[in-house]
C-alpha positions in Angstrom: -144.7 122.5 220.2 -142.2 121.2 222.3 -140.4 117.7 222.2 -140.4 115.9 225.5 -137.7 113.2 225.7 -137.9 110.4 227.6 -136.0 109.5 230.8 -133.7 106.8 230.3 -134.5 103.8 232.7 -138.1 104.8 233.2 -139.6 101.8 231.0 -137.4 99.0 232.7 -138.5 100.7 235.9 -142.4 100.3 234.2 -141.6 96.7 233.5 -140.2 95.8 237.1 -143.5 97.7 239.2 -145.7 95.5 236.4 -143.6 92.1 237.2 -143.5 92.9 240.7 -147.7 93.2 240.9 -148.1 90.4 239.0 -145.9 88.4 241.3 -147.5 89.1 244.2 -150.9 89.0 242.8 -150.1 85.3 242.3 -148.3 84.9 245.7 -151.8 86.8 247.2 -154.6 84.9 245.0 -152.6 81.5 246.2 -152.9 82.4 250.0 -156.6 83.3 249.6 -157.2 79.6 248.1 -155.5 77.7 250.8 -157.3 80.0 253.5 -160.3 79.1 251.5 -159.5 75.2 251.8 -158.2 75.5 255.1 -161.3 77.0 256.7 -163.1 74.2 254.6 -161.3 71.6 256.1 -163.9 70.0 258.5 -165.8 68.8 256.0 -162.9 68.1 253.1 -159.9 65.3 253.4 -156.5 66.1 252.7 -156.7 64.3 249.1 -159.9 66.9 247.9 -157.9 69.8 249.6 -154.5 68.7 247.2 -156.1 68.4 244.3 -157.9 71.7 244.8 -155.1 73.4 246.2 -152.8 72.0 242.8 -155.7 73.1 240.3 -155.6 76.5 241.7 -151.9 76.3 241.7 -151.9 75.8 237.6 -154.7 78.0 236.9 -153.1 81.3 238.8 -149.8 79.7 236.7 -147.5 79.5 239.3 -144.4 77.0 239.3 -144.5 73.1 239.0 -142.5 73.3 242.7 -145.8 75.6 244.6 -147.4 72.2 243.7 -144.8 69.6 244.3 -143.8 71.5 247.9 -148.0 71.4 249.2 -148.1 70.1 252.4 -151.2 69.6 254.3 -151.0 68.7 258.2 -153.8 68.3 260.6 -152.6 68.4 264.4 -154.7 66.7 267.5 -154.0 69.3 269.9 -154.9 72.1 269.4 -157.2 70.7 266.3 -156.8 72.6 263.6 -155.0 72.1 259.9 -152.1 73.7 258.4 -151.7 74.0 254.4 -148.7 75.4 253.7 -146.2 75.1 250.6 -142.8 76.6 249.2 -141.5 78.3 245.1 -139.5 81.0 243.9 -140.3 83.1 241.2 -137.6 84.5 239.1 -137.8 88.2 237.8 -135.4 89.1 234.5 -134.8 92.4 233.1 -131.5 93.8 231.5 -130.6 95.3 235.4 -132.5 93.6 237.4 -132.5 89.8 238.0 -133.7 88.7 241.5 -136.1 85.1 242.4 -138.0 85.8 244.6 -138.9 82.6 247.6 -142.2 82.5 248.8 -143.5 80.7 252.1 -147.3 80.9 251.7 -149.2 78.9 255.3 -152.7 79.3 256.2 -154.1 77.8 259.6 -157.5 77.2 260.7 -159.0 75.1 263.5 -160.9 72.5 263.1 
């Protein structure tokens, strides 16, 4: 039988591909929901879209600020709604610490 040894580095490398999915998981699950709201607008006011967009925002578990930075705009010309917001997401491991800022937007006519 023969002893295989393990590379040094490859769990931490394991641990930062995992992090890094489920960060942009979130990041990905987010945009889907505002696309969602946005295209949903026409029939929806901006207080029903906030409230849905900051329920999705605690249930995907994302930071207080992707809830605090929601902004929703509607313009007159050309009609159509932009729902847009702003975090960062910090990753930690013994050599490598990055945050990550996100700048999710969706835009849909009205």
């Amino acid at each position: 039988m023969v002893a295989r040894g393990r590379r040094r580095g490859a769990s931490t490398t394991g641990c930062l591909v995992s992090l890094l999915v489920l960060v942009a998981v979130r990041y990905y699950r987010l945009v889907d929901e505002m696309d969602t709201q946005a295209r949903l607008a026409g029939a929806l006011d901006n207080g029903t879209i906030q409230r849905r967009l900051q329920s999705a925002i605690q249930d995907i578990g994302l930071p207080d600020d992707a809830s605090a930075n929601l902004q929703i705009t509607r313009s007159p010309s050309p009609r159509e709604i932009t729902i847009e917001t702003e975090y960062s997401e910090s990753v930690h491991l013994p050599l490598f610490d990055h945050t990550f800022r996100f700048h999710p937007k969706a835009t849909q006519p009205l």
